[in-house]
C-alpha positions, 0 to 999 in steps of 0.5 A, spaced: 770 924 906 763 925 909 764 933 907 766 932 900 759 928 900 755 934 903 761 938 897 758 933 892 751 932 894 749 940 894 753 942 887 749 936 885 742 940 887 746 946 884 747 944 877 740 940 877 736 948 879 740 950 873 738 944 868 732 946 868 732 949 861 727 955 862 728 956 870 723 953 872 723 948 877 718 941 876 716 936 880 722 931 878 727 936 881 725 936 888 723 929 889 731 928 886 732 935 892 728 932 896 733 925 897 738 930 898 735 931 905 739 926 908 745 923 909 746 915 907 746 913 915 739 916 914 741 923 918 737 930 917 742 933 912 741 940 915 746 943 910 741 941 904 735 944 908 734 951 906 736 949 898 731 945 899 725 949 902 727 955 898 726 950 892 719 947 894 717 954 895 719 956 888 715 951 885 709 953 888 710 960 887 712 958 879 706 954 879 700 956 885 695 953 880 698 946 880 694 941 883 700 939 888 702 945 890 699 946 896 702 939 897 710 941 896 708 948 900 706 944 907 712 939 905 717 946 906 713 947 912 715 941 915 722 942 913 722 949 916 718 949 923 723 942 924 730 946 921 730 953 920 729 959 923 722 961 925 720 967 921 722 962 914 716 957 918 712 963 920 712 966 912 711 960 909 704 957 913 702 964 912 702 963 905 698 956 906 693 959 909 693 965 904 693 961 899 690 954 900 684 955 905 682 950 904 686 944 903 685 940 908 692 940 911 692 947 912 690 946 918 694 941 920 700 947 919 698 952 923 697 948 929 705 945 928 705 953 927 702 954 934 705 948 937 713 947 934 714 954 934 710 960 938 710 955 944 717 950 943 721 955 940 719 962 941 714 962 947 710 966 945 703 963 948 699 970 946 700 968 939 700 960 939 692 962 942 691 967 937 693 962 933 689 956 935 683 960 936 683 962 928 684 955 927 677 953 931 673 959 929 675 957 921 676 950 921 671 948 926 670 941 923 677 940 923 680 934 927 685 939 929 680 944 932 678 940 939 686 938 939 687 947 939 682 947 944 686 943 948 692 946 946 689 952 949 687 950 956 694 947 956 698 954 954 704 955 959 702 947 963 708 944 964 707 937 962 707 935 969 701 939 971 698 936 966 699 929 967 696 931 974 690 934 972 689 927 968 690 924 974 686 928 978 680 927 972 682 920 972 683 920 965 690 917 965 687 910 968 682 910 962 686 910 956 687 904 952 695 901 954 698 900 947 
């Protein structure tokens, strides 16, 4: 049953790609693939990812003056680093960067870059600092620059190395409990 679901859910994304009359893709069309990303117990329905991510990226490259554009390219992002290989994430931040410096979740991408897929999936730490470096030098004034900062001194840390030299610093004891 929950095959002839995923059957139905992905010809229904199909017939919706090819309804839209001249090809291109609207907004309308990936909010109704965007739902197609999860099941109806509300589990990732890994099958419909890369559909849906090659989606959004048609979008922005149909439409790279769009004002939401950028937006639907960081959502593919997302998508990516959480699903897909790493190169589909890797290409897709460095068309954000590319291609909207300076909206202001660009930085926010190349840092789940550094982080989700140098570090956690490739272990590439020399790219991961490369990384977070450009990310300090250009978006100084970002929120995510001191946490690249951070990031950096932590490169290759276990995260109980790193939760001794808190505690060493005394840093731990004066975090706030929540």
């Amino acid at each position: 049953m929950k095959q002839f679901i995923r059957f139905t859910m992905i010809a229904a994304l199909a017939v919706t790609m090819m309804a839209c009359g001249n090809g291109k893709l609207n907004v309308e069309d990936l909010k109704k693939a965007e739902k197609t990303l999860f099941n109806e117990d509300m589990t990732a329905n890994t099958e419909a990812v890369p559909g849906v991510v090659d989606m959004f990226c048609q979008y922005v490259n149909e439409n790279p003056e769009a004002e939401d554009a950028p937006e639907w390219l960081f959502k593919a992002l997302e998508i990516a680093v959480g699903y897909l290989e790493p190169q589909k994430a890797i290409e897709i931040e460095e068309q954000l960067y590319k291609q909207y410096p300076n909206y202001d979740k660009t930085p926010v991408g190349m840092f789940m870059l550094g982080t989700m897929v140098y570090e956690d999936k490739l272990g590439e730490l020399g790219k991961a600092k490369m990384l977070y470096e450009k990310l300090i030098a250009e978006y100084p004034d970002s929120e995510f620059a001191p946490v690249a900062e951070q990031a950096i001194i932590n490169l290759g840390k276990t995260p109980e190395e790193i939760i001794r030299e808190f505690e060493e610093k005394n840093i731990i004891d004066s975090i706030p409990a929540i």
